[in-house]
C-alpha positions in Angstrom: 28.1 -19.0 -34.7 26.3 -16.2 -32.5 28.3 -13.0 -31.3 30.2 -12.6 -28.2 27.8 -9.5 -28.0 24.5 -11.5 -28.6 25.6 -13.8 -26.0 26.7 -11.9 -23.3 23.4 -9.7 -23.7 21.0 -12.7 -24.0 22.4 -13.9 -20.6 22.2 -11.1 -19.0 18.1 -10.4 -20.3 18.3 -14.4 -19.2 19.2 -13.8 -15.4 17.2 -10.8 -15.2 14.4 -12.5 -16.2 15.1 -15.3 -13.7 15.1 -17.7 -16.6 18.5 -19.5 -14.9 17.8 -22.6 -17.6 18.5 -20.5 -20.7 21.2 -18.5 -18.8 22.8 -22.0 -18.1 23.1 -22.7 -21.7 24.5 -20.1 -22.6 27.6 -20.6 -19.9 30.6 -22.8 -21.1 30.0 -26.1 -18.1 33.7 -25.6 -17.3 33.6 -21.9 -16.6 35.3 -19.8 -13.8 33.9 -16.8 -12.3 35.9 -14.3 -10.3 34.3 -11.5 -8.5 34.6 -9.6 -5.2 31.8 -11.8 -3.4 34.2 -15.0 -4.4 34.8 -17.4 -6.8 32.8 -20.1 -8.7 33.8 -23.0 -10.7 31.3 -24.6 -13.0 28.3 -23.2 -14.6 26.2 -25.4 -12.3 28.2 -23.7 -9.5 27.6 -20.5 -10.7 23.8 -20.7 -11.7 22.9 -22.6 -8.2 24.6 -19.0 -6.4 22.1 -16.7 -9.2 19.1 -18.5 -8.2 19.8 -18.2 -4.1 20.7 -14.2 -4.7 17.7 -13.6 -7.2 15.3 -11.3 -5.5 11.9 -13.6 -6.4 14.0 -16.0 -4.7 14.7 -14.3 -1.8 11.0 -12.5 -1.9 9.5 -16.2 -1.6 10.9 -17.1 1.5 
């Protein structure tokens, strides 16, 4: 079983590296997020929000 730490870091090098499949696996499907720009339930939930605020998203359009 991999570490808290080796998780946490790998999705974080994950989303920075806009590579939102690998960050995906890495999420528990049932999770919750709370932050101050608002909630999101499900990793799918949660993943679809990274790729619309990811800045070589945003650059693209």
């Amino acid at each position: 079983m991999k570490s808290a730490k080796y998780i946490v870091l790998s999705f974080i090098e994950s989303l920075n590296k806009d590579d939102f499949a690998a960050a995906y696996e890495l999420l528990d499907k049932d999770m919750v997020f709370e932050g101050v720009l608002g909630s999101r339930h499900t990793a799918d939930h949660y993943i679809a929000d990274m790729k619309k605020m990811s800045l070589n998203t945003i650059l693209k359009k």
